[in-house]
Every structure is written in structure tokens, then in C-alpha cells.
C-alpha positions in Angstrom: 8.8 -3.6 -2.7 9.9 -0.8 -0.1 7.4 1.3 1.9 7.9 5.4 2.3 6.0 8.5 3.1 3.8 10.0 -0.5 4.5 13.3 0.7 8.3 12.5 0.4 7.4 10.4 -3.0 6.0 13.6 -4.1 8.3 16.0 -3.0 11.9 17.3 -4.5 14.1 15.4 -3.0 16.1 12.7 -5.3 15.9 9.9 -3.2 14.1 7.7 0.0 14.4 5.8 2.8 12.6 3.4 2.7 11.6 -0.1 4.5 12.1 -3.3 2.1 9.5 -6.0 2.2 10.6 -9.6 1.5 8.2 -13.0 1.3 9.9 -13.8 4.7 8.6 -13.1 8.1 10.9 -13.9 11.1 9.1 -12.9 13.8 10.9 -10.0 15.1 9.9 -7.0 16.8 11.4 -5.2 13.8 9.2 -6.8 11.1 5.9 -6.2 10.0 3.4 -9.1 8.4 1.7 -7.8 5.2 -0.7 -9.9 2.9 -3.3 -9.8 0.3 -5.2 -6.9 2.2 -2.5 -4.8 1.8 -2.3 -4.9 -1.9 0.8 -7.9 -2.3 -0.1 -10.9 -4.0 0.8 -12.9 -1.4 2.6 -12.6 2.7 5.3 -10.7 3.3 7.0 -8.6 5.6 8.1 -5.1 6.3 11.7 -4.9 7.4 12.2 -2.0 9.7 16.1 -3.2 10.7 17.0 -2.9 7.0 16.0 0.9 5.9 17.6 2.0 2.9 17.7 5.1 1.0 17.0 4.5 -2.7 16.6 6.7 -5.6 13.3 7.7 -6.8 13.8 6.3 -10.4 14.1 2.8 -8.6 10.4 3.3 -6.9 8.6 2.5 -10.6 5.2 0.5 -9.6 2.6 1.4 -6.8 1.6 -2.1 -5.2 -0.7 -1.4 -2.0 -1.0 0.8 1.3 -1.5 0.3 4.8 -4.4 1.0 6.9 -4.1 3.3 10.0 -3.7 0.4 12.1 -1.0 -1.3 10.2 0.8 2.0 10.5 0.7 2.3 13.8 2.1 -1.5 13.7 5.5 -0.2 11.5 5.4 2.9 13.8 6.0 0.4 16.6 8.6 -1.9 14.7 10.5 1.5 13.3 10.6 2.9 17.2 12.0 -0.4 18.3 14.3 -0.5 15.3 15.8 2.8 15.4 15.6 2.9 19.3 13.4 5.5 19.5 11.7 5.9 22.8 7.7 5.7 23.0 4.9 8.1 23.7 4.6 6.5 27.3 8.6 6.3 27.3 
């Protein structure tokens, strides 16, 4: 499972970045905890230190979405993996 943007899903472009998510959770800063209220079937994590860029054709099933706070939660974890300073920064 990866996680990107729809309007980049939707748009031209042949291919994604995107944010894997694996049925491990390490704690980091850099990783986000998603479950069974997310749409997976069971915990997992988001792994903002391992952004790929995938083709479209590989993106073939819709699983789940994040709420607005969990987005704020990978907005966090991809700041702190991509060392991009904060709104307060």
C-alpha cells in the first residue's frame, strides 16, 4: 500500500511519489500508525523516510483514506523526514 495526493492520481502525470506502508511500526518520528479506521485490515504504518516514485499502472486497488487529523500526523512525519522546517520554524 503507498499513500499520495488524488489530485496527482488524477492528473497527467505518469507516475507518484508516494509513502509505502508496511505491517511494521518502529516508532520513529518518520512513521505513521494506521489501522482498521483507516481502511487496512489490520496495523500498519506509513513510512515517510522511504518515499518512492512509482508508476501509476502499479497504484491498481483503493484501500482507505486518512482523516484530517491523521494528515496533519504524515504532514508532521514528512516535515521531519524531508527536513522541512515548521509553521512555527
Amino acid at each position: 500500500m503507498v499513500v499520495s495526493r488524488p489530485v496527482l492520481i488524477e492528473s497527467n502525470f505518469s507516475t507518484l511519489i508516494c509513502a509505502p506502508v508496511y505491517s511494521v511500526h518502529h516508532g520513529l518520528s518518520t512513521q505513521v500508525p494506521v489501522g482498521v479506521r483507516e481502511g487496512l485490515k489490520h496495523d500498519s504504518s506509513i513510512h515517510c523516510d522511504e518515499l518512492v516514485s512509482l508508476p501509476k499502472s502499479a497504484l491498481t486497488n483503493y484501500v482507505g483514506t486518512l482523516s484530517p487529523e491523521k494528515m496533519e500526523v504524515l504532514n508532521e512525519a514528512l516535515r521531519i523526514a524531508l527536513d522541512i522546517p515548521g509553521s512555527g520554524s
